[in-house]
N, C-alpha and C positions, 0 to 999 in steps of 0.2 A: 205236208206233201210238197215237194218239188217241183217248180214250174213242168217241167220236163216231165213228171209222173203224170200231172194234171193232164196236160197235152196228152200222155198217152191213152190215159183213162177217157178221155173223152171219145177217141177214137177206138176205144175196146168196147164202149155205150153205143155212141152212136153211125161210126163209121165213116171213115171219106166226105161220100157225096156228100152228107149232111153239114157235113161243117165246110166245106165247098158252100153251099148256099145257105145256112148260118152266116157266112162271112158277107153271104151278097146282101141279108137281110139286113144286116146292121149296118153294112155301108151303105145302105140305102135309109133307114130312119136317121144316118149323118147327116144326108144331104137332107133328109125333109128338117131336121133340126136346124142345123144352116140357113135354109129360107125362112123359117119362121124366127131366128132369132132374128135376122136382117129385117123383119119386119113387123119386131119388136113383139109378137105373140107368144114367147117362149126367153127365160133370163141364161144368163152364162151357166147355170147350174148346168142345166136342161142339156146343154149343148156337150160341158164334161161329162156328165154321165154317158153321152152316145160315144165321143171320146174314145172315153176310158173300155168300153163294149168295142169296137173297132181296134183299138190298142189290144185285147187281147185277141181278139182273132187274127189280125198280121204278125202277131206273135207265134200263135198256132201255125198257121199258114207257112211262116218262113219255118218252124222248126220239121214241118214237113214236107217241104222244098227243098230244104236245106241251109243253115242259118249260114254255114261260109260263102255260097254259093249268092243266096239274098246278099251277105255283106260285099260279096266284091261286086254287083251290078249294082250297089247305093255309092258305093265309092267310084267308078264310072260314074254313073249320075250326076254326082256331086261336083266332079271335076270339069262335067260337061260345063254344068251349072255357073260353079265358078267361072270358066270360059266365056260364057255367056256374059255374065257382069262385069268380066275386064275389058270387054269390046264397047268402044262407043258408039 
């Protein structure tokens, strides 16, 4: 199956809001990953695995956003960013 079928299938399952706050749930075991590895209770594994669970929800997410749309505000972003690092 295709990213894109995947994507859709899950939203023919479970719907919108769901994966709306699916996406909050697993940005949120990031961040509890994050502090526990900063404080050495949890290894790098631990941390890709939440990763890789986040990776596919802003994946999700922008393809139902819109993934040209997400591309040209990461390309903004970036250049801000750049902007940001050529200043001293």
């Amino acid at each position: 199956m295709q990213l894109e079928q995947i994507y859709q299938a899950t939203l023919d399952k479970w719907g919108e809001e769901a994966q709306y706050d699916q996406a909050v749930e697993e940005c949120a075991e990031l961040i509890a990953a994050l502090k526990h590895y900063r404080r050495g209770k949890i290894d790098k594994q631990a941390v890709i695995a939440e990763l890789a669970d986040v990776s596919l929800m802003l994946g999700q997410l922008s393809w139902m956003f819109g993934p040209e749309k997400v591309a040209a505000a990461k390309e903004m972003k970036l250049a801000k960013l750049g902007s940001l690092l050529s200043t001293p």
